[in-house]
mmCIF file of the protein (N, C-alpha, C, O) and its ligand, coordinates in Angstrom:
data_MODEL
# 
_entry.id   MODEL 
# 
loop_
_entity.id 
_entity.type 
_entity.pdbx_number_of_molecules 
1 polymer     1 
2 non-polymer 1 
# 
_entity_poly.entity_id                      1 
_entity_poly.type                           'polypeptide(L)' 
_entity_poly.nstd_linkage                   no 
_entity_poly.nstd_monomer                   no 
_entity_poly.pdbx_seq_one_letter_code       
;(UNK)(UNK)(UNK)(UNK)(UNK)(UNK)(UNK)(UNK)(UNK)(UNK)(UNK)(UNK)(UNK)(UNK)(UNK)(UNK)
(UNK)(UNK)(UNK)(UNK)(UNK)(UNK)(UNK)(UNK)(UNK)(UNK)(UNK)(UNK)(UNK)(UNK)(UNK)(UNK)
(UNK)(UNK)(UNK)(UNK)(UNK)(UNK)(UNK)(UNK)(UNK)(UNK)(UNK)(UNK)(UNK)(UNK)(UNK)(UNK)
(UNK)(UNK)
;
_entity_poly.pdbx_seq_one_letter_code_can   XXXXXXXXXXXXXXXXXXXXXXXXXXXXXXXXXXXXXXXXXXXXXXXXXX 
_entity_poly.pdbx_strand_id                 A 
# 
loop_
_entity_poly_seq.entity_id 
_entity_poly_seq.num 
_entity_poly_seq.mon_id 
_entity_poly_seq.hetero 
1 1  UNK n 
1 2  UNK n 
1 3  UNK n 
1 4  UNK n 
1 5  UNK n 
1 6  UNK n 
1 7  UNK n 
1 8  UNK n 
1 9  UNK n 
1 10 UNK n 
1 11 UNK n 
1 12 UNK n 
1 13 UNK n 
1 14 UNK n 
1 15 UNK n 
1 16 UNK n 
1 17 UNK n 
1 18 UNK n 
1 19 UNK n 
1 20 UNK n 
1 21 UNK n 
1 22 UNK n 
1 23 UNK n 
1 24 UNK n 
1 25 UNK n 
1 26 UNK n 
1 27 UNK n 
1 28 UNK n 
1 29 UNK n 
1 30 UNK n 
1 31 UNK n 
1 32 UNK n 
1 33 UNK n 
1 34 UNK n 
1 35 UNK n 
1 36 UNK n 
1 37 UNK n 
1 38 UNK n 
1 39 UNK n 
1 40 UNK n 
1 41 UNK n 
1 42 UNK n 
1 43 UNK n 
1 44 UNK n 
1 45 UNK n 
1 46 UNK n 
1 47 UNK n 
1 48 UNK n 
1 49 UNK n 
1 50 UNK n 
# 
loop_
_struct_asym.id 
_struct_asym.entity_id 
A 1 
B 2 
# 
loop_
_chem_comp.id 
_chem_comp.type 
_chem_comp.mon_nstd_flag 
UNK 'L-peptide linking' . 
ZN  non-polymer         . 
# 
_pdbx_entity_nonpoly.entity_id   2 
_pdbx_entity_nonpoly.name        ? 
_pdbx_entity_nonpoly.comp_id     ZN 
# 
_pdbx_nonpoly_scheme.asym_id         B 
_pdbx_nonpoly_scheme.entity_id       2 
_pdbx_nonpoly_scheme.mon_id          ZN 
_pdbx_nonpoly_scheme.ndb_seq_num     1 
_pdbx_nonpoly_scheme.pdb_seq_num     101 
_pdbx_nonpoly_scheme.auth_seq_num    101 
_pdbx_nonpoly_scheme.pdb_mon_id      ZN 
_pdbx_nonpoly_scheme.auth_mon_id     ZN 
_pdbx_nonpoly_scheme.pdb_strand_id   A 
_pdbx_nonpoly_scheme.pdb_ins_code    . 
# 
loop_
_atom_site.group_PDB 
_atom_site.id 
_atom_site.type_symbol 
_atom_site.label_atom_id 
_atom_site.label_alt_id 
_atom_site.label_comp_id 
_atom_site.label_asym_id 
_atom_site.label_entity_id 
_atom_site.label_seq_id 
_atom_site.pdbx_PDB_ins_code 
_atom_site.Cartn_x 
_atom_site.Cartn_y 
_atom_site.Cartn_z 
_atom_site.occupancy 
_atom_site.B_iso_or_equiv 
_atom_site.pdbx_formal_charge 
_atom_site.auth_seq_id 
_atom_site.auth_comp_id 
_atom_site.auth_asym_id 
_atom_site.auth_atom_id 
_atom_site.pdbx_PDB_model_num 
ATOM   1   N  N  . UNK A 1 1  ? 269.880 52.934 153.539 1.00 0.00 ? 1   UNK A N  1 
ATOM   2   C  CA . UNK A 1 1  ? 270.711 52.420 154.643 1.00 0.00 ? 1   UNK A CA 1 
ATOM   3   C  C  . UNK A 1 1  ? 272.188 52.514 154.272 1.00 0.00 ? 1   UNK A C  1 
ATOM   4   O  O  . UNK A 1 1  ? 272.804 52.012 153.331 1.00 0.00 ? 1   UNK A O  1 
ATOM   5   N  N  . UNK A 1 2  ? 272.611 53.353 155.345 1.00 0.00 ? 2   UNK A N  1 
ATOM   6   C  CA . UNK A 1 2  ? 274.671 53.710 154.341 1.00 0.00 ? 2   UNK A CA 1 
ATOM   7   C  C  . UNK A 1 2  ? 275.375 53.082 155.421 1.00 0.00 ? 2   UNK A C  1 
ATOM   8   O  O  . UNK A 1 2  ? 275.344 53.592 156.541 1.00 0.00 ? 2   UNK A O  1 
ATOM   9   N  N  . UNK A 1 3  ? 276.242 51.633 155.110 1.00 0.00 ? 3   UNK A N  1 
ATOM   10  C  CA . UNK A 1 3  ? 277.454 50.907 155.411 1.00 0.00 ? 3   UNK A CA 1 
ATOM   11  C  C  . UNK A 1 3  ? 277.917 51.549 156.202 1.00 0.00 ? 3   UNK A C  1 
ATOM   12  O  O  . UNK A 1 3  ? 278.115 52.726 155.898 1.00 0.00 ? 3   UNK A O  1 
ATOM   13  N  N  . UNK A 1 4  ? 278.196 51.210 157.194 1.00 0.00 ? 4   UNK A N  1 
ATOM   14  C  CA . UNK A 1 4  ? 279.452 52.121 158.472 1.00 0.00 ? 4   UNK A CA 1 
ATOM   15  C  C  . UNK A 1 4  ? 280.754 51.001 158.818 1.00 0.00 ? 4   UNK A C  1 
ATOM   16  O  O  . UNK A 1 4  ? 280.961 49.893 158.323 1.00 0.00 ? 4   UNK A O  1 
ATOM   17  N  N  . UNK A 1 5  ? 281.390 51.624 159.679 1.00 0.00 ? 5   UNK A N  1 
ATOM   18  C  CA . UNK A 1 5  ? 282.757 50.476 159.589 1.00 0.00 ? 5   UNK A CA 1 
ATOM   19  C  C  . UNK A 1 5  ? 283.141 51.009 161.042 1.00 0.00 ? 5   UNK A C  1 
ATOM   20  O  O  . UNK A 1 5  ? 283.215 52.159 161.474 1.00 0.00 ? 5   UNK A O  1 
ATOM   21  N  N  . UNK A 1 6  ? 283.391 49.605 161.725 1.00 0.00 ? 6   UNK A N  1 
ATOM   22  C  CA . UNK A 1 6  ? 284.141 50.051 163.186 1.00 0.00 ? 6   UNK A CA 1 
ATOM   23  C  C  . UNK A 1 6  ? 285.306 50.128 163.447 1.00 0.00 ? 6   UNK A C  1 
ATOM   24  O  O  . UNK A 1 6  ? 285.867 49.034 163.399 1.00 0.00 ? 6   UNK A O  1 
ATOM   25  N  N  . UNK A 1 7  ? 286.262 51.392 163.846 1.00 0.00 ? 7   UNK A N  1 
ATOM   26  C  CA . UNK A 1 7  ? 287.201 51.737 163.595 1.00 0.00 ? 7   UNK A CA 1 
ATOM   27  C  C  . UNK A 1 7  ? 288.087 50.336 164.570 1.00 0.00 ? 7   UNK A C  1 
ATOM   28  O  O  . UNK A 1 7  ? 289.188 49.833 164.348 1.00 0.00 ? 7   UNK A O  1 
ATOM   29  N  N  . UNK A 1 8  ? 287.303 50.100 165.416 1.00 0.00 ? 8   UNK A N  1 
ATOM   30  C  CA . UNK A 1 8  ? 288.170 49.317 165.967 1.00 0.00 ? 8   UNK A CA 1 
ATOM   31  C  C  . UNK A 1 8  ? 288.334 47.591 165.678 1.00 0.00 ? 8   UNK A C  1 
ATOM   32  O  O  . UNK A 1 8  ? 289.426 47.025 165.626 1.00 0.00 ? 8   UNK A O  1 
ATOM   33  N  N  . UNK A 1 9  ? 287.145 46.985 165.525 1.00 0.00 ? 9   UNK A N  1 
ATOM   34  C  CA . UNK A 1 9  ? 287.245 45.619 164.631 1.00 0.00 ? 9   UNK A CA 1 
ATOM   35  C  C  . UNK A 1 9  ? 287.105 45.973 163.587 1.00 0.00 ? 9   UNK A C  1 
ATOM   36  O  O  . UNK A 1 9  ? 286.079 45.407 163.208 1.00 0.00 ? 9   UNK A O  1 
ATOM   37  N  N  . UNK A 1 10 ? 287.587 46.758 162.571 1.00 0.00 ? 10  UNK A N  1 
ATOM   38  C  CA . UNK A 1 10 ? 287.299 46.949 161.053 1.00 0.00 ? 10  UNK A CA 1 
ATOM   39  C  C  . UNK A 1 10 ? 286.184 46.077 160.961 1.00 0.00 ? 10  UNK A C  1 
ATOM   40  O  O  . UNK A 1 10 ? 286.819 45.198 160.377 1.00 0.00 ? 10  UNK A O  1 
ATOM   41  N  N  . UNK A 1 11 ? 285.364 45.729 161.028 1.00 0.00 ? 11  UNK A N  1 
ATOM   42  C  CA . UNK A 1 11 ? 284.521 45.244 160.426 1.00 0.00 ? 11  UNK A CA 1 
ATOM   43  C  C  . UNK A 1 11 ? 282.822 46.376 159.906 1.00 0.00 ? 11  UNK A C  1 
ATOM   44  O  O  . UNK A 1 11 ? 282.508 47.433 160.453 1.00 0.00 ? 11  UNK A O  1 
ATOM   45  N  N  . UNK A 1 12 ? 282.280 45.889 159.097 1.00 0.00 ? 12  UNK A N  1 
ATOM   46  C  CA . UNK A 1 12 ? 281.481 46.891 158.028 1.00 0.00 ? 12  UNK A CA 1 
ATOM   47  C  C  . UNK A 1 12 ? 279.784 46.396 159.272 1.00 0.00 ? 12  UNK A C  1 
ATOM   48  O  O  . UNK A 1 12 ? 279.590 45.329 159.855 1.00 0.00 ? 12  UNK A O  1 
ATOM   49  N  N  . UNK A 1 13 ? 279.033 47.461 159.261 1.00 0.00 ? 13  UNK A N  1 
ATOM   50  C  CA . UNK A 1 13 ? 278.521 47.243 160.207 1.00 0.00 ? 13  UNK A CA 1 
ATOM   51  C  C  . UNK A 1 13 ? 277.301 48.250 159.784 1.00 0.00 ? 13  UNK A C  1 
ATOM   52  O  O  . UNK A 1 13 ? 277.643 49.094 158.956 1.00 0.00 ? 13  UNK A O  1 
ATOM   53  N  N  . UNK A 1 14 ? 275.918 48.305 160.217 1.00 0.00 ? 14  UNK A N  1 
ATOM   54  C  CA . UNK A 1 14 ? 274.704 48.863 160.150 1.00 0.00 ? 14  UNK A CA 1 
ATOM   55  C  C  . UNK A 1 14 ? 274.826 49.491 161.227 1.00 0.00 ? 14  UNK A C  1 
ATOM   56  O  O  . UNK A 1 14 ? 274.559 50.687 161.114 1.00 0.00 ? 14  UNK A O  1 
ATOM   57  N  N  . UNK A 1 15 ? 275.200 49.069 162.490 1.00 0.00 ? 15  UNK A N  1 
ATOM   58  C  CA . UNK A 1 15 ? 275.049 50.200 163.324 1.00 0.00 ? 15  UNK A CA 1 
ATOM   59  C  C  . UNK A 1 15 ? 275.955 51.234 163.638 1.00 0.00 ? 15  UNK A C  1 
ATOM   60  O  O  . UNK A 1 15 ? 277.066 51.346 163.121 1.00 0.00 ? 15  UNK A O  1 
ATOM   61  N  N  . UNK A 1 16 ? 275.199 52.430 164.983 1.00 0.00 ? 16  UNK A N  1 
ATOM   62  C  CA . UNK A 1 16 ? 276.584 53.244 164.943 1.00 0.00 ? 16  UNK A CA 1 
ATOM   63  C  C  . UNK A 1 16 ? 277.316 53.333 166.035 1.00 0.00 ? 16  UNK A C  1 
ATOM   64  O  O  . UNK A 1 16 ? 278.170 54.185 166.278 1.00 0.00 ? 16  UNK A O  1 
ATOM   65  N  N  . UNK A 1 17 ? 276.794 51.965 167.053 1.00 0.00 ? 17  UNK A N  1 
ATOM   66  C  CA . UNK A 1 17 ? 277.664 51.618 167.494 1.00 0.00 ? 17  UNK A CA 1 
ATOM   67  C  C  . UNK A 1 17 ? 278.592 50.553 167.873 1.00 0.00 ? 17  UNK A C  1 
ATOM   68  O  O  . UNK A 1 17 ? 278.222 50.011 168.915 1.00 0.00 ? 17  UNK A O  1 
ATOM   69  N  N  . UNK A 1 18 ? 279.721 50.041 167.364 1.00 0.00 ? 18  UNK A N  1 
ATOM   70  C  CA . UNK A 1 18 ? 280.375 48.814 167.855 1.00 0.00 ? 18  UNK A CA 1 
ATOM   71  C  C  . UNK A 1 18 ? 281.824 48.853 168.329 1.00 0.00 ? 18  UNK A C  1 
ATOM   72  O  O  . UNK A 1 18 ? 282.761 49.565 167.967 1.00 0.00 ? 18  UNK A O  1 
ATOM   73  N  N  . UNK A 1 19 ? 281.722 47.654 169.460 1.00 0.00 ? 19  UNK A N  1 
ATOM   74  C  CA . UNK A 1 19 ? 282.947 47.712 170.176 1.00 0.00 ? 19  UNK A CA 1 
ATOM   75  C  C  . UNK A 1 19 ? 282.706 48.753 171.176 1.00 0.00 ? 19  UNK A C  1 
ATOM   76  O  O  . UNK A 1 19 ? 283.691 49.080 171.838 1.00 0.00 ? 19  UNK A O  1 
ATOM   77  N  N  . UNK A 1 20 ? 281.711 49.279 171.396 1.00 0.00 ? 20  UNK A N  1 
ATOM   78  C  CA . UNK A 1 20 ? 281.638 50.401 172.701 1.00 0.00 ? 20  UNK A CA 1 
ATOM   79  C  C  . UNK A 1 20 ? 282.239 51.985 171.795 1.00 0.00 ? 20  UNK A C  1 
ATOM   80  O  O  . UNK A 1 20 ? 282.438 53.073 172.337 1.00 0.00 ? 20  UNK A O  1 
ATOM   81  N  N  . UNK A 1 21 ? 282.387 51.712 170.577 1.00 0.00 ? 21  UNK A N  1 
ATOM   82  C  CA . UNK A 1 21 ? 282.515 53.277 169.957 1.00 0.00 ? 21  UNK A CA 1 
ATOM   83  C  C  . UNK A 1 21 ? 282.006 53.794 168.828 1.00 0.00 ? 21  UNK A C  1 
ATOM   84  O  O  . UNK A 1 21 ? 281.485 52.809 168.305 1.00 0.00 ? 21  UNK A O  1 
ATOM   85  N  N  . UNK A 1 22 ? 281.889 54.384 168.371 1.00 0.00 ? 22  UNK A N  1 
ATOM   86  C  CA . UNK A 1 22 ? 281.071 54.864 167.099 1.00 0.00 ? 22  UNK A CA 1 
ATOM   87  C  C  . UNK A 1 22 ? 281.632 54.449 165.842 1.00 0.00 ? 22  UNK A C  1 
ATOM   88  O  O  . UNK A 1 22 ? 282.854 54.350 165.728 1.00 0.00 ? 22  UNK A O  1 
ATOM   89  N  N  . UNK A 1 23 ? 280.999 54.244 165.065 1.00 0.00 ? 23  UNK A N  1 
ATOM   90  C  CA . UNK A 1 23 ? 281.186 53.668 163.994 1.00 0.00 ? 23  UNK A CA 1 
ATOM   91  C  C  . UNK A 1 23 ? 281.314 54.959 162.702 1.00 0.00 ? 23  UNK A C  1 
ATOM   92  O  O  . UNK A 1 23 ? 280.705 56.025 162.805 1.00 0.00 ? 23  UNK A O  1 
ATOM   93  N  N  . UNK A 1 24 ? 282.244 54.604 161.477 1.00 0.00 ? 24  UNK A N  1 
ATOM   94  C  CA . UNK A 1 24 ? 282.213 55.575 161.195 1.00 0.00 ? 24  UNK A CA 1 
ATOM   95  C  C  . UNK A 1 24 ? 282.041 55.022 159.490 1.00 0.00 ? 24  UNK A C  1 
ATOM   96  O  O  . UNK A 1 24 ? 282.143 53.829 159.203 1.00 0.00 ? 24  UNK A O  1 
ATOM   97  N  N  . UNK A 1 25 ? 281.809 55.943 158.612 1.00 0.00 ? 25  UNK A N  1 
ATOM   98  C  CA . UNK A 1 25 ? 281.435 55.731 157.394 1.00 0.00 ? 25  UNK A CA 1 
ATOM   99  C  C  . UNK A 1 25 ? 282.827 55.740 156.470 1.00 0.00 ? 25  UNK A C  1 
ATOM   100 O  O  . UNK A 1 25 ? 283.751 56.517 156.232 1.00 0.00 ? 25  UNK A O  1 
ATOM   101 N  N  . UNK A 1 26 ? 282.469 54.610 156.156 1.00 0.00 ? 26  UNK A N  1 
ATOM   102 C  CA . UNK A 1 26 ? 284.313 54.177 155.207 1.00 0.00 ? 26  UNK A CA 1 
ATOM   103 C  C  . UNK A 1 26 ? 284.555 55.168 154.318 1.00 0.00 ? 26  UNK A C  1 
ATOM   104 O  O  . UNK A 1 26 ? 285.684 55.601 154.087 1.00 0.00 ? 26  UNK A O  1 
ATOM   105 N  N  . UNK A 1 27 ? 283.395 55.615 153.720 1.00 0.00 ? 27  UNK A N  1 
ATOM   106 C  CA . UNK A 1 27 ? 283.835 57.045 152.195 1.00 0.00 ? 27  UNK A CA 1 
ATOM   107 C  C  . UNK A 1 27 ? 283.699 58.410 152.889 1.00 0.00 ? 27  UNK A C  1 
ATOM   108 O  O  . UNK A 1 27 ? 282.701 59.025 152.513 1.00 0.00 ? 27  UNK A O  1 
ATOM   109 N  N  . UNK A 1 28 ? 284.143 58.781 153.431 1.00 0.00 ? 28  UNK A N  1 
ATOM   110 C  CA . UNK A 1 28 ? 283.631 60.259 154.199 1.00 0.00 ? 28  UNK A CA 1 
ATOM   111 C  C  . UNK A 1 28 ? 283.927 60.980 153.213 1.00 0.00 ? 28  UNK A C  1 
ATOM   112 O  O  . UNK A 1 28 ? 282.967 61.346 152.536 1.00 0.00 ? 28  UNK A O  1 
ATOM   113 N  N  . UNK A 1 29 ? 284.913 61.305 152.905 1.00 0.00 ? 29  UNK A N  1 
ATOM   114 C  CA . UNK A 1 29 ? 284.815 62.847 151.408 1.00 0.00 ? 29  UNK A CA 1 
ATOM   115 C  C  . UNK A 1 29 ? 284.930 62.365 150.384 1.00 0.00 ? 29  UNK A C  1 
ATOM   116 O  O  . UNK A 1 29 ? 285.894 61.771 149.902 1.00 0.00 ? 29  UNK A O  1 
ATOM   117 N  N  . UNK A 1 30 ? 283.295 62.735 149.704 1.00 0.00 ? 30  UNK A N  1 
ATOM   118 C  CA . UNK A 1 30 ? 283.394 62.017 148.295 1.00 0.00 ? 30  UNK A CA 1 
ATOM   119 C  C  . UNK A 1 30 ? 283.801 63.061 147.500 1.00 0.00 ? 30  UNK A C  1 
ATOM   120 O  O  . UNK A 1 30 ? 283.422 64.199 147.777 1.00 0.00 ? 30  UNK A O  1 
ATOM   121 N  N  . UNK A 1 31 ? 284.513 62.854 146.558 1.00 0.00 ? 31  UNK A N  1 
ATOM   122 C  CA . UNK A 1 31 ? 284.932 64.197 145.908 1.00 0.00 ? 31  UNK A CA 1 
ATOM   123 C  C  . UNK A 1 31 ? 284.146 64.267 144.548 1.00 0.00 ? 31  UNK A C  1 
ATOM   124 O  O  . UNK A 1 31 ? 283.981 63.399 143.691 1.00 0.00 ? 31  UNK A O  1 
ATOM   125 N  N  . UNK A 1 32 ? 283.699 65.607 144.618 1.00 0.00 ? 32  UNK A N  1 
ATOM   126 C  CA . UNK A 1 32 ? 282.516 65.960 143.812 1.00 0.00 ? 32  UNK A CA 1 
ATOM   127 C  C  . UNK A 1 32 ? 283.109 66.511 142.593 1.00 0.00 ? 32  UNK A C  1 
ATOM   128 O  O  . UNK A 1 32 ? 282.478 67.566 142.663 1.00 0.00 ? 32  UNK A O  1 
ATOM   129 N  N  . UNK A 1 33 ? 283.791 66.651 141.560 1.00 0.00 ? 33  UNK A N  1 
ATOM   130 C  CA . UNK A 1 33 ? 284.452 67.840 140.393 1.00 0.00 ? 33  UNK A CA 1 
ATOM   131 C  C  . UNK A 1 33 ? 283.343 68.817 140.332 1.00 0.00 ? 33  UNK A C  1 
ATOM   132 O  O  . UNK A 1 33 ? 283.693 69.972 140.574 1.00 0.00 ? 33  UNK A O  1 
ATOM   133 N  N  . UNK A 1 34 ? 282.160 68.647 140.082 1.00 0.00 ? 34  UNK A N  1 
ATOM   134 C  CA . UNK A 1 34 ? 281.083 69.752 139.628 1.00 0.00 ? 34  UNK A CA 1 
ATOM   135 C  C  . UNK A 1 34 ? 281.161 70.834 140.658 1.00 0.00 ? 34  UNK A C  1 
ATOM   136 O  O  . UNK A 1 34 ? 281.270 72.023 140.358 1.00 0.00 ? 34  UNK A O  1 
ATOM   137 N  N  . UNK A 1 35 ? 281.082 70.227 142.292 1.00 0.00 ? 35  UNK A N  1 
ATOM   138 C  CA . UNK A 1 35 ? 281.339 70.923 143.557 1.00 0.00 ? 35  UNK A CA 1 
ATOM   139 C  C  . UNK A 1 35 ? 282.940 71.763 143.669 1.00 0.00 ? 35  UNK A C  1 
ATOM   140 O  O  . UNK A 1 35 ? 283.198 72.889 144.096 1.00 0.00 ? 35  UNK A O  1 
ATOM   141 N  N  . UNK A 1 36 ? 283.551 71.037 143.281 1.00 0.00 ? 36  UNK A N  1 
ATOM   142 C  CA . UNK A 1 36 ? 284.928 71.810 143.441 1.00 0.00 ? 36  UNK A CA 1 
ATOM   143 C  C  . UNK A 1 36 ? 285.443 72.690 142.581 1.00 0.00 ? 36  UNK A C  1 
ATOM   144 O  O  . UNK A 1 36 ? 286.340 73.467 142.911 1.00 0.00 ? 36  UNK A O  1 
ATOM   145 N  N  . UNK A 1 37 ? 284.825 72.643 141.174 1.00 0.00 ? 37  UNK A N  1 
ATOM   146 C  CA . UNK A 1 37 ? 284.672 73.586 139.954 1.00 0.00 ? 37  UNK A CA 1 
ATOM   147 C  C  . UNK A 1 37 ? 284.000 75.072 140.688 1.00 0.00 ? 37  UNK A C  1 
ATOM   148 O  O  . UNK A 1 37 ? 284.699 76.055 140.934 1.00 0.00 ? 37  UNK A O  1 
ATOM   149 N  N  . UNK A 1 38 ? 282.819 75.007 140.910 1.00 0.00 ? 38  UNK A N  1 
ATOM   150 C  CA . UNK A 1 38 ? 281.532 75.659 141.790 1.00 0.00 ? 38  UNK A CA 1 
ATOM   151 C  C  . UNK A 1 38 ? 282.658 76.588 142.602 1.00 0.00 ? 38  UNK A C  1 
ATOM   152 O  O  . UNK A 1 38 ? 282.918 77.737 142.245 1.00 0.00 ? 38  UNK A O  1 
ATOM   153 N  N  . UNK A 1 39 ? 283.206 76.022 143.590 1.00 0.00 ? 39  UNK A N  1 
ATOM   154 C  CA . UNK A 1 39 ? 284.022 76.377 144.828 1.00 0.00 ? 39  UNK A CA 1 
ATOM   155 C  C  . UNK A 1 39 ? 284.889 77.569 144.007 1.00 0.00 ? 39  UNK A C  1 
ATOM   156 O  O  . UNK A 1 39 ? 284.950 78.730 144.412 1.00 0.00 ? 39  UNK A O  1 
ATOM   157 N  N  . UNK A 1 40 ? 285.528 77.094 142.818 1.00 0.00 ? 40  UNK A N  1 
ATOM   158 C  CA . UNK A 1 40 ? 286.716 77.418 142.721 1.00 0.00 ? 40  UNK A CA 1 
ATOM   159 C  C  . UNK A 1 40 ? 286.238 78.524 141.620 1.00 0.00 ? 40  UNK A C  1 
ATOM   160 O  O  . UNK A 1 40 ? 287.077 79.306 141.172 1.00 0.00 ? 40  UNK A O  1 
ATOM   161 N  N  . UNK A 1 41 ? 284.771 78.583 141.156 1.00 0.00 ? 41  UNK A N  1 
ATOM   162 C  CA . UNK A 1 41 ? 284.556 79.985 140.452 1.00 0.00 ? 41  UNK A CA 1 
ATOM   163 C  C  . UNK A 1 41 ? 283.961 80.886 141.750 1.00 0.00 ? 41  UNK A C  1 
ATOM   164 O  O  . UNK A 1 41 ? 284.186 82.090 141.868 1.00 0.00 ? 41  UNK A O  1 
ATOM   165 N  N  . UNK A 1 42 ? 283.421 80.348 142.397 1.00 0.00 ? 42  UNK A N  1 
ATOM   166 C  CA . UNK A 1 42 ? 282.878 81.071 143.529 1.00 0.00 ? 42  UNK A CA 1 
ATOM   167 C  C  . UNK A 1 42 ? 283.995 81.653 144.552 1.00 0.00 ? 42  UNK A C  1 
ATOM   168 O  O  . UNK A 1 42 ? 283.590 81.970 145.671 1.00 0.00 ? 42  UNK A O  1 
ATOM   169 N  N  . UNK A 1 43 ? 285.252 81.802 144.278 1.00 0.00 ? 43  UNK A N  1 
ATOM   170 C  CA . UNK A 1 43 ? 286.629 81.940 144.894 1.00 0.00 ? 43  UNK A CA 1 
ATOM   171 C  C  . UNK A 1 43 ? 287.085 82.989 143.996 1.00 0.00 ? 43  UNK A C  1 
ATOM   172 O  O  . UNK A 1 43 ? 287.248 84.150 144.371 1.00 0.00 ? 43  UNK A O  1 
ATOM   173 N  N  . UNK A 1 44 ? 287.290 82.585 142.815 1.00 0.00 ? 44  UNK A N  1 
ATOM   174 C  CA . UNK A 1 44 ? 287.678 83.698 141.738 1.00 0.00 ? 44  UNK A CA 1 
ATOM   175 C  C  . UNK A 1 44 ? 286.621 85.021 141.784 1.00 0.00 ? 44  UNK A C  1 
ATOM   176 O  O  . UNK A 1 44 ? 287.081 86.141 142.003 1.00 0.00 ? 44  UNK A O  1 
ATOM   177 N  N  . UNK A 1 45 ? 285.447 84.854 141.604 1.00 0.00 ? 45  UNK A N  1 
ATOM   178 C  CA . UNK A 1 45 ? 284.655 85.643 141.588 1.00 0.00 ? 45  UNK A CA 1 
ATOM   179 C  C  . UNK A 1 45 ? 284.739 86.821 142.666 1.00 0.00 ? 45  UNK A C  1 
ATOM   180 O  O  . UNK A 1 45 ? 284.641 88.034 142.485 1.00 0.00 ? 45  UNK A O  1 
ATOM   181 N  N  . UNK A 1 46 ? 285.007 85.901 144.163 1.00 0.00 ? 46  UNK A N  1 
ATOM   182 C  CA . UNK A 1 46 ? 285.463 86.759 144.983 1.00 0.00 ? 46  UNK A CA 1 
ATOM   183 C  C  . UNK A 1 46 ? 286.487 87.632 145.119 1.00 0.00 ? 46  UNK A C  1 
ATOM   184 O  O  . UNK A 1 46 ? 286.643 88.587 145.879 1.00 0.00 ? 46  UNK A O  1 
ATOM   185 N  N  . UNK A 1 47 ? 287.262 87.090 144.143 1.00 0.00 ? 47  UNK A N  1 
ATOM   186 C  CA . UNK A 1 47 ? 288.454 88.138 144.195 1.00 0.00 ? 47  UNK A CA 1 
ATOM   187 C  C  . UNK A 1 47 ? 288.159 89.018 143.186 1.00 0.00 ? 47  UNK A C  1 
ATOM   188 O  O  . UNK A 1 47 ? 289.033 89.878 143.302 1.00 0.00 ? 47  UNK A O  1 
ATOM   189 N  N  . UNK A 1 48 ? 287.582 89.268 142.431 1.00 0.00 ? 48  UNK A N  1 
ATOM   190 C  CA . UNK A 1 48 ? 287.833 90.155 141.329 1.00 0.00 ? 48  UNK A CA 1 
ATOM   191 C  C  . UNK A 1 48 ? 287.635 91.289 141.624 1.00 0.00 ? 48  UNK A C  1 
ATOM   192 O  O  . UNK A 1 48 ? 286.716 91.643 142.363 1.00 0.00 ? 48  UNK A O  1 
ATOM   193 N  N  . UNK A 1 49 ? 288.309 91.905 141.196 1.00 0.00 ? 49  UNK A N  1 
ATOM   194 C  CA . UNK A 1 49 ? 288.313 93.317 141.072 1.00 0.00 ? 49  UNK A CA 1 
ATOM   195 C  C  . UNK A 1 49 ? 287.744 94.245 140.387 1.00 0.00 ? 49  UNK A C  1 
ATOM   196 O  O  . UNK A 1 49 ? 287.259 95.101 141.126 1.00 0.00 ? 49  UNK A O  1 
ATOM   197 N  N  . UNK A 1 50 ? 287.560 94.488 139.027 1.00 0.00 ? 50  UNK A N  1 
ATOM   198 C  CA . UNK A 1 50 ? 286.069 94.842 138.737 1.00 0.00 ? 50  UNK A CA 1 
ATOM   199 C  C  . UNK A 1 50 ? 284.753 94.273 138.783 1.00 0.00 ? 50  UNK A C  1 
ATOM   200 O  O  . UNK A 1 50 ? 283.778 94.944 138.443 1.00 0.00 ? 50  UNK A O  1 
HETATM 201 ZN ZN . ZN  B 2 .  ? 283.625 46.503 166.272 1.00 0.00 2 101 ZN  A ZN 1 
# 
């Protein structure tokens, strides 16, 4: 069950909807290093030239 938060009463909430609008998840981009390492050989790689 993942915590949501209503943008409009800040308040932390189970559902996804309150206040008449959607509720949204307080951590949206978790930042991954292993993922962004990944990204960033998978970027180089693309460029190479031989
Ligand atoms: Zn609310």
């Amino acid at each position: 069950m993942r915590l949501r938060k209503c943008p409009k009463c800040s308040s932390y909430s189970l559902k996804h909807v309150c206040c008449g609008s959607a509720t949204v998840s307080p951590h949206p981009a978790k930042y991954h290093p292993a993922r962004a390492a990944y990204l960033r050989l998978a970027k180089k790689l693309e460029h190479k030239t031989d």
